[in-house]
MIDOSE-1310 file (N, C-alpha, C; in nm, 2 decimals, decimal comma, always signed):
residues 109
xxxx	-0,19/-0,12/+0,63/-0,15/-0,18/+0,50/-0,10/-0,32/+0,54; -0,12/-0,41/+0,42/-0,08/-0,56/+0,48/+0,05/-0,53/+0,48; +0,16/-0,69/+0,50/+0,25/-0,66/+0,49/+0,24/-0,76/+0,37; +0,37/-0,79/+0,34/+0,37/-0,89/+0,21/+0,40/-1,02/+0,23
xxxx	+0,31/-1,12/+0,18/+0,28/-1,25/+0,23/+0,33/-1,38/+0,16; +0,42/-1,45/+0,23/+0,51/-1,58/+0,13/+0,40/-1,68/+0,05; +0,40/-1,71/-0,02/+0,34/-1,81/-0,04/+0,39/-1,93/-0,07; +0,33/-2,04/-0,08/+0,41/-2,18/-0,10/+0,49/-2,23/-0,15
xxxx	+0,52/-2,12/-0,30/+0,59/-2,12/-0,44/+0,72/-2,09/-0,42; +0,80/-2,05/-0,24/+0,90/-2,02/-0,25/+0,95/-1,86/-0,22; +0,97/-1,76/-0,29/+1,02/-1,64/-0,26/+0,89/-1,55/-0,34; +0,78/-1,62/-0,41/+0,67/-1,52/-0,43/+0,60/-1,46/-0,29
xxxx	+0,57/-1,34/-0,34/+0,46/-1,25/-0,24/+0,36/-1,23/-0,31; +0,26/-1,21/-0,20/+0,14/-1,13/-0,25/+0,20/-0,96/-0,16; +0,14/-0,88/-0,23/+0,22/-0,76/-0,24/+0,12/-0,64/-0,19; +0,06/-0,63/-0,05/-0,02/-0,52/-0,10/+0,04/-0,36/-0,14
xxxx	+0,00/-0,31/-0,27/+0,03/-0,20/-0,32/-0,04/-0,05/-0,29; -0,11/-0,12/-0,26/-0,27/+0,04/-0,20/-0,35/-0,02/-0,13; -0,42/+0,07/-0,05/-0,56/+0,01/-0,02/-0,64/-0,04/-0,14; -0,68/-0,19/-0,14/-0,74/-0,25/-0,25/-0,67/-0,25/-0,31
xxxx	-0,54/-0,30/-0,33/-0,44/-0,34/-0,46/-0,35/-0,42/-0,45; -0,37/-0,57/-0,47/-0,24/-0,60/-0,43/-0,17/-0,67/-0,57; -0,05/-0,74/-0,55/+0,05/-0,78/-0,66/+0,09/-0,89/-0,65; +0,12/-1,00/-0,73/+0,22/-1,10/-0,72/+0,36/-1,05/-0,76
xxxx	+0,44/-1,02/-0,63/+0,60/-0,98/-0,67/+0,70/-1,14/-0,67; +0,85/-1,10/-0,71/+0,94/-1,21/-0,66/+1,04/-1,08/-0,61; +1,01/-0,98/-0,55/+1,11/-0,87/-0,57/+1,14/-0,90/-0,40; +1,27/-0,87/-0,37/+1,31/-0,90/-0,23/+1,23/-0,79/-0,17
xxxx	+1,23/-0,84/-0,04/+1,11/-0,75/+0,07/+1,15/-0,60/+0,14; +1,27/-0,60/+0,08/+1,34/-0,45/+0,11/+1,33/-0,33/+0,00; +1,30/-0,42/-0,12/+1,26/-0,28/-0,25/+1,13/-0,30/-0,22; +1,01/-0,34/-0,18/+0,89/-0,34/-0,15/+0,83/-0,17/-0,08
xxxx	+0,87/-0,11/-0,01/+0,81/+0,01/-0,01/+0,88/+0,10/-0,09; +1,00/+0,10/-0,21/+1,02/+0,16/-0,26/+0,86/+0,11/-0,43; +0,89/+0,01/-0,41/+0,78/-0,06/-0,49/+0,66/+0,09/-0,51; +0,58/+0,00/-0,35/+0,46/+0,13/-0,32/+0,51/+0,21/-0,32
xxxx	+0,59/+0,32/-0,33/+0,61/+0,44/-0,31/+0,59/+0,52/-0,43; +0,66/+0,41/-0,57/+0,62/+0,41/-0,72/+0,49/+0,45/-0,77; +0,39/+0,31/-0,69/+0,27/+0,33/-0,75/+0,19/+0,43/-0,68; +0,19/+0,48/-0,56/+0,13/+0,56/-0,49/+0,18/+0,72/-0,58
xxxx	+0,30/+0,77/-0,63/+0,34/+0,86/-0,71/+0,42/+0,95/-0,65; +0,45/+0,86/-0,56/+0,55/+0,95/-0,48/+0,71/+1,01/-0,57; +0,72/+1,09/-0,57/+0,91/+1,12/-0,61/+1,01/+0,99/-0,57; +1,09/+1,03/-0,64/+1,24/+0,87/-0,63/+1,29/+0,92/-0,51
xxxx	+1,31/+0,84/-0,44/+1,44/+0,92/-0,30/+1,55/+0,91/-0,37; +1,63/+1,00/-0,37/+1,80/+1,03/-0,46/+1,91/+0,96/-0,33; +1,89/+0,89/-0,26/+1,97/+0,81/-0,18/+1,92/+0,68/-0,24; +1,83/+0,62/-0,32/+1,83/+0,48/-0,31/+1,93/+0,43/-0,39
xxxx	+1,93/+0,32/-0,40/+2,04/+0,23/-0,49/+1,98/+0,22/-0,61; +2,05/+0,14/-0,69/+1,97/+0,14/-0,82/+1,88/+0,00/-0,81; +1,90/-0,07/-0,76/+1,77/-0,14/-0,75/+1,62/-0,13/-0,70; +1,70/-0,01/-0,57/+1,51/+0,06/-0,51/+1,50/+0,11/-0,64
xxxx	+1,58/+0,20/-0,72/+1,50/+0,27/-0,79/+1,43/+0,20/-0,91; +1,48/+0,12/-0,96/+1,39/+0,01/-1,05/+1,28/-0,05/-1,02; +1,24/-0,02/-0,89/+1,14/-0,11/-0,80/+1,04/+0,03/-0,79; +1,10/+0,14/-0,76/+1,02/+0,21/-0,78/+0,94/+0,23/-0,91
xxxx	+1,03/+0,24/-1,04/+1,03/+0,28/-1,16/+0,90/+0,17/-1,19; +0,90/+0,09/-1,10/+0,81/-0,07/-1,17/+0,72/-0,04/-1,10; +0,70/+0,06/-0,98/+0,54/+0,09/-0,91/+0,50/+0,22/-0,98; +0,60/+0,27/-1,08/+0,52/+0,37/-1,18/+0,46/+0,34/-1,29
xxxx	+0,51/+0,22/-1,36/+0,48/+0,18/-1,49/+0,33/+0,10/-1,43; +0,35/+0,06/-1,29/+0,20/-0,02/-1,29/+0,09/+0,07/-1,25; +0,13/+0,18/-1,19/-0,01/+0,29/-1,17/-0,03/+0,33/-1,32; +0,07/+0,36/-1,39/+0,03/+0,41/-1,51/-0,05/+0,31/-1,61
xxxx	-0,02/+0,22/-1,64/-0,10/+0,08/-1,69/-0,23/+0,08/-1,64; -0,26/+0,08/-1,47/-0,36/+0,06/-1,45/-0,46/+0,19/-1,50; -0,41/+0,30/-1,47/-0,45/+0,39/-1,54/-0,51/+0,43/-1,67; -0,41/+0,39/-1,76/-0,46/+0,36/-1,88/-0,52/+0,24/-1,93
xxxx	-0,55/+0,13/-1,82/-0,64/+0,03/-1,85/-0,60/-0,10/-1,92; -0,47/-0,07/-1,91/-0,38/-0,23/-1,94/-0,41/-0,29/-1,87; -0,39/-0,25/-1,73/-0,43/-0,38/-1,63/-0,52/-0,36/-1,56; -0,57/-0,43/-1,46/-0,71/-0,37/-1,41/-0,72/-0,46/-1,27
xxxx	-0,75/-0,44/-1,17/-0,76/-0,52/-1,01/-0,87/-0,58/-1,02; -0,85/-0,70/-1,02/-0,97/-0,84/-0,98/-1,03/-0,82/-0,92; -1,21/-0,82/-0,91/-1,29/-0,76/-0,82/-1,33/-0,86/-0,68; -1,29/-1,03/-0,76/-1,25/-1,17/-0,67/-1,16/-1,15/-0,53
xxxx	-1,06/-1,12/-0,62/-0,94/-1,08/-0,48/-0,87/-1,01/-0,50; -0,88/-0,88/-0,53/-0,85/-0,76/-0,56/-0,67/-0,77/-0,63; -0,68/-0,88/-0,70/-0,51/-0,84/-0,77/-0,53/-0,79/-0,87; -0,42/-0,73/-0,92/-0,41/-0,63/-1,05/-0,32/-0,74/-1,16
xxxx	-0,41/-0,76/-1,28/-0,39/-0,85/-1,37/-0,38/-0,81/-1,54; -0,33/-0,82/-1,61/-0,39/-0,77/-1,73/-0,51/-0,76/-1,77; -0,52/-0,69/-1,85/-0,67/-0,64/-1,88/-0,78/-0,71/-1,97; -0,69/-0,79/-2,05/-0,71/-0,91/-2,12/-0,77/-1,04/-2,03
xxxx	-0,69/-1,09/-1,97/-0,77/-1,19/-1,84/-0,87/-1,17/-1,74; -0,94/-1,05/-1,75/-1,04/-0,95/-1,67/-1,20/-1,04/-1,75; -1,26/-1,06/-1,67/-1,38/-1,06/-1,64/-1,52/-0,92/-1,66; -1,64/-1,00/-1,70/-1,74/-0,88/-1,67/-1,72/-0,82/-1,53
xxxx	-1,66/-0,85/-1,46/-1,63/-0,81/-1,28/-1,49/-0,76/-1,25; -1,46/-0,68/-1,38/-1,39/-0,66/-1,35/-1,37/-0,47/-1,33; -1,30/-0,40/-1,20/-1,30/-0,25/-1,24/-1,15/-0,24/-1,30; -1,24/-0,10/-1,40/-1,18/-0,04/-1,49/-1,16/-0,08/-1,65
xxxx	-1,11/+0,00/-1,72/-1,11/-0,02/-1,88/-1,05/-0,15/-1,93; -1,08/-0,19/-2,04/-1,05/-0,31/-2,10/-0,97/-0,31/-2,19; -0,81/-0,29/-2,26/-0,75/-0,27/-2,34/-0,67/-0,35/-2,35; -0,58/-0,37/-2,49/-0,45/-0,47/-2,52/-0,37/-0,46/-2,41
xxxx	-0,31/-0,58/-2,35/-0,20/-0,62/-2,26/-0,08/-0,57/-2,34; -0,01/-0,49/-2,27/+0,13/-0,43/-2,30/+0,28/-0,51/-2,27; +0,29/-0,56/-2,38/+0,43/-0,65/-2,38/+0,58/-0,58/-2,29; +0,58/-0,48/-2,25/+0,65/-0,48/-2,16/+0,68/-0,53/-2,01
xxxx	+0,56/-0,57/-1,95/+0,56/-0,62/-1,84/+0,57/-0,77/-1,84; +0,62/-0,81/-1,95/+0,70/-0,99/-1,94/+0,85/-0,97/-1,94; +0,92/-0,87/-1,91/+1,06/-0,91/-1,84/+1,06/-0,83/-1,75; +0,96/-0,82/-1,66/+0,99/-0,75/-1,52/+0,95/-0,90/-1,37
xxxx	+1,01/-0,85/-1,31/+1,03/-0,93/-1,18/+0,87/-0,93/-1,11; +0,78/-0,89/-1,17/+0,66/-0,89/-1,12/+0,58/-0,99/-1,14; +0,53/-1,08/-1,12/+0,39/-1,18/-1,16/+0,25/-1,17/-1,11; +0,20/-1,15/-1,26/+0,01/-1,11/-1,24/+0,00/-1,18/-1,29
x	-0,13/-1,25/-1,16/-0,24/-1,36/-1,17/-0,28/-1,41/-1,29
């Protein structure tokens, strides 16, 4: 798996989430595998703090989304974007962008 990559912007990462999935985070690089651990579906570890666990809680809401086709991974450079800004090239379903993911700490392309 990659690891997560600075970019020029400052404290943004590119985030890989799965094989083939990555994310634009601003989330510090220590909740990052509680992140993936989220979207992968793994259980909460009951030692984290409350911030892993929100980080996890935010790698569940994004498997679920992609799942249900709110967002969908760019077939360009594999980020996961709303489903609205998706392309004929893009995999997976095409449905309304869900207003909950504009106050989370995550940024899609």
């Amino acid at each position: 798996m990659l690891n997560a990559q600075h970019n020029s912007k400052g404290n943004f990462m590119v985030v890989d989430l799965a094989e083939g999935v990555l994310v634009g985070s601003l989330m510090p690089k220590d909740n990052l595998p509680a992140l993936r651990s989220g979207f992968a579906g793994y259980p909460a570890n009951p030692r984290w703090n409350v911030i892993k666990y929100r980080a996890w809680k935010m790698g569940r809401q994004l498997r679920q989304s992609l799942d249900e086709g709110n967002l969908v991974v760019r077939s360009t450079d594999l980020m996961l974007v709303p489903a609205q800004e998706s392309s004929a090239t893009q995999i997976g379903k095409v449905k309304a962008q869900s207003d909950r993911f504009l106050t989370t700490p995550m940024v899609l392309a």
